[in-house]
C-alpha positions in Angstrom: 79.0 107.0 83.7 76.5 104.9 81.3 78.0 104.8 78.0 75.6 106.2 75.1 75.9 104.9 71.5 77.4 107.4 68.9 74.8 107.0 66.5 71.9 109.3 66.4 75.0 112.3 67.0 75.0 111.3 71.1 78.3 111.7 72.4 80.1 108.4 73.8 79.4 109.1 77.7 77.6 111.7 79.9 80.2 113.7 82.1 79.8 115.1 85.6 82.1 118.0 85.3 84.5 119.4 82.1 87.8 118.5 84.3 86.9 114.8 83.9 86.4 115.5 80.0 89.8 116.8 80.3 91.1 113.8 82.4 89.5 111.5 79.9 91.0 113.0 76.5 94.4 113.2 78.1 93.9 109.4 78.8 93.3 108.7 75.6 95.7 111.4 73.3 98.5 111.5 75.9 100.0 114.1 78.0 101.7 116.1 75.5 98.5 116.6 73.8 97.7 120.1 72.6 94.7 121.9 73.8 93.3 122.3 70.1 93.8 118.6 70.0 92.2 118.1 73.1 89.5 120.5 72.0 88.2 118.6 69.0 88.4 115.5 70.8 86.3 116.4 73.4 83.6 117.9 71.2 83.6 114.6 69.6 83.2 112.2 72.5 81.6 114.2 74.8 79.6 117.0 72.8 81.0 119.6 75.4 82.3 123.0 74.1 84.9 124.1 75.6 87.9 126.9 74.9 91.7 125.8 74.7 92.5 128.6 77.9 90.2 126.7 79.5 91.7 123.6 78.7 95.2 124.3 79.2 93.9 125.7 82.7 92.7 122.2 83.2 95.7 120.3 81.5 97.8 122.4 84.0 96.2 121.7 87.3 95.6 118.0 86.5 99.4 118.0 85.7 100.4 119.6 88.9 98.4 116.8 90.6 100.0 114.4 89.3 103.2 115.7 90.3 102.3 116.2 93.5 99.6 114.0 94.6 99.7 114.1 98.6 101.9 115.5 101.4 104.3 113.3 102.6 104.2 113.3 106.4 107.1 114.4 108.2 109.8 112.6 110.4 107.7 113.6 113.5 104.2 112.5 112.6 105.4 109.4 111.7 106.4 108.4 114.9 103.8 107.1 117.5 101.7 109.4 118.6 102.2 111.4 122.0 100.0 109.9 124.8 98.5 112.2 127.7 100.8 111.1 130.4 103.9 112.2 127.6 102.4 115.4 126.7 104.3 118.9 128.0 102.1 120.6 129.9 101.2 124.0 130.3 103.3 124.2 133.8 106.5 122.9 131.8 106.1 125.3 129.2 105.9 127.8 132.1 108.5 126.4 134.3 111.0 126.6 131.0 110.0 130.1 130.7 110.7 131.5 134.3 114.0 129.5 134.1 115.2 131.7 130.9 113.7 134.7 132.2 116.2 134.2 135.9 119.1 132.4 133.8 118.8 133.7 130.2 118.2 132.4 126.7 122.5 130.5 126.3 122.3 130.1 130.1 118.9 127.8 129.7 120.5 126.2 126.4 123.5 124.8 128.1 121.3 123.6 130.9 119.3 121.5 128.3 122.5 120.7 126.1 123.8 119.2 129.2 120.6 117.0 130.4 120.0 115.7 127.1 123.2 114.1 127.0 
């Protein structure tokens, strides 16, 4: 963002989008800002109107970010990933199936209870 000089009543920088403008002032004022405070100091820097529901929208989501920025991966993901010659095919899946439908659902739980052991 080129910075513009404040004289001549330009605001301080060009924005791309009023969520930045949001970013920015909470930079600057702090978290616990309000949004009239917020408001008046982006009028001033930026010469962008903009309404405190708006702004507290903003403030929200950007603080909910923050909290969560990513999704952690899980346990299983983080292990190496599954080559072809590991991968349960569609016969398994289909072998498993006939033996619970001939031995039933505890019958084929003991069976795998006892193999995995």
């Amino acid at each position: 963002m080129a910075k513009k000089p404040i004289e001549n009543g330009q605001p301080d920088e060009k924005l791309t989008n009023k969520a930045e403008a949001v970013r920015r002032a909470l930079a600057q004022l702090g978290k616990k800002a309000t949004p009239t405070e917020i408001q008046v100091y982006i009028k001033q820097h930026f010469d962008v109107d903009m309404t405190t529901k708006v702004i507290s929208v903003y403030k929200s989501k950007l603080s909910k970010r923050r909290r969560h920025p990513g999704r952690k991966a899980h346990a299983e993901s983080a292990s190496a990933p599954v080559t072809l010659t590991e991968a349960i095919s569609l016969r398994d899946l289909r072998a498993l199936k006939e033996l619970k439908d001939r031995h039933g659902l505890s019958r084929l739980r003991e069976l795998l209870e006892l193999v995995s052991h």
